[in-house]
C-alpha positions as CSV (number, residue, x, y, z in Angstrom):
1,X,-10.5,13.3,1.8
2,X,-10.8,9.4,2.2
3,X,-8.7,7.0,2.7
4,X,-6.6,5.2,0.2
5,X,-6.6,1.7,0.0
6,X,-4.1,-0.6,0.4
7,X,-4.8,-3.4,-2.0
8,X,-5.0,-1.1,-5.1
9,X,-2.0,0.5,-4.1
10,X,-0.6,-3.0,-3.7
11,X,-2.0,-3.8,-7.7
12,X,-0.9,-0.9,-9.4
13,X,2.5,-1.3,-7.7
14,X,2.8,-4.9,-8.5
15,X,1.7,-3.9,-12.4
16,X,3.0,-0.7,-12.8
17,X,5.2,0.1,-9.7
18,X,8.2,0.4,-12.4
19,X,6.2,3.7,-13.8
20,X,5.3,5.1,-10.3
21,X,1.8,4.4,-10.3
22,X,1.8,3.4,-7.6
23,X,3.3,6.4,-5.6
24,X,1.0,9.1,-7.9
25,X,-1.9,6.8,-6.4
26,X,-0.4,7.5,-2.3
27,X,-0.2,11.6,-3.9
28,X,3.8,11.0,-3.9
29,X,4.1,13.0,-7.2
30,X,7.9,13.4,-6.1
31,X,8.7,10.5,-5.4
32,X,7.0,9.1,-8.3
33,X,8.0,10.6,-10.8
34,X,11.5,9.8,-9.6
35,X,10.5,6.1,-9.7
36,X,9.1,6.8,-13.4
37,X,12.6,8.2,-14.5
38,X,14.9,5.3,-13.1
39,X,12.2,2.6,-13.8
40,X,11.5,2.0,-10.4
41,X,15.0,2.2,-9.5
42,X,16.2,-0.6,-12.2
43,X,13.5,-2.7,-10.1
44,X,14.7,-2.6,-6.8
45,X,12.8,0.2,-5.4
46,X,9.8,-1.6,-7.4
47,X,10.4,-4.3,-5.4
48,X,10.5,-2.8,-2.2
49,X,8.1,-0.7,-2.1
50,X,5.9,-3.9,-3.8
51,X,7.5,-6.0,-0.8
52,X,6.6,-3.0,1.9
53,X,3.0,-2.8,0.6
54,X,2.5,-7.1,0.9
55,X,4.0,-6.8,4.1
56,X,1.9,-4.2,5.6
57,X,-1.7,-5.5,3.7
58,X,-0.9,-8.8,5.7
59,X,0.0,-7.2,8.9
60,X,-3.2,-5.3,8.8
61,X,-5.2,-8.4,8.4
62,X,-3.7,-9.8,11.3
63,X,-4.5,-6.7,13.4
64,X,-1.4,-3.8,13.5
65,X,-2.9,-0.4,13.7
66,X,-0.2,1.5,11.9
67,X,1.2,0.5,8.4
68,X,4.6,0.9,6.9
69,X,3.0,2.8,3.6
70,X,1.1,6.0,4.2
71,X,-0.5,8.2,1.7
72,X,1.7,11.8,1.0
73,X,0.0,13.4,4.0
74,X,1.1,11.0,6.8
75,X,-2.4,9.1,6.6
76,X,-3.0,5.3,7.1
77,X,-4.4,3.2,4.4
78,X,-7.5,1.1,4.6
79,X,-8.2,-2.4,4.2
80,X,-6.2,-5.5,4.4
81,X,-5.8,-8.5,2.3
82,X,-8.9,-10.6,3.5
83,X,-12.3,-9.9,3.7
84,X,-11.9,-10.7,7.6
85,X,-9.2,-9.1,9.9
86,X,-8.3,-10.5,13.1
87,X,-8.5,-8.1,15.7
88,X,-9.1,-7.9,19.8
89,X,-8.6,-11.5,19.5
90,X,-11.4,-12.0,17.3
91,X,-12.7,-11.9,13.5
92,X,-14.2,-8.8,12.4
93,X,-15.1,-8.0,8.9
94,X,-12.7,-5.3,7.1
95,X,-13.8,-4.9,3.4
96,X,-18.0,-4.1,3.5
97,X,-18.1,-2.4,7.0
């Protein structure tokens, strides 16, 4: 199975993170529906895990291997926030490999 990326993940929680979207997207079906029930947990959870998913786009871009937010097997997420992610000390494109 591929990889699930991190900037829709990062849109449907922004738009829809208060309905769980966002963790049916990772395959949290739990955890989502859980979300979906309290309304994102009256927003804060919404805005955690929104916060957690910002955080961990822009960490990416600036090179860190391993991400806060993994899908519901324990696998990374792909891409960062720019086209271009810093890494090695260098710029290496991220998005159209």
């Amino acid at each position: 199975m591929r990889k699930k990326n991190r900037i829709v993940a990062l849109i449907l929680s922004m738009f829809l993170g208060v309905l769980g979207v966002d963790r049916f997207y990772l395959g949290k079906w739990k955890s989502g529906l859980l979300k979906a029930l309290t309304l994102g947990g009256l927003f804060l959870w919404w805005f955690i895990d929104g916060a957690m998913l910002l955080f961990d786009a822009f960490f990416y871009s600036l090179g860190k291997e391993k991400g806060m937010m993994k899908d519901a097997k324990g696998r990374e997420l792909k891409y960062g926030l720019s086209m271009y992610r810093f890494k090695n000390g260098r710029f290496e494109q991220d998005w159209f490999k």
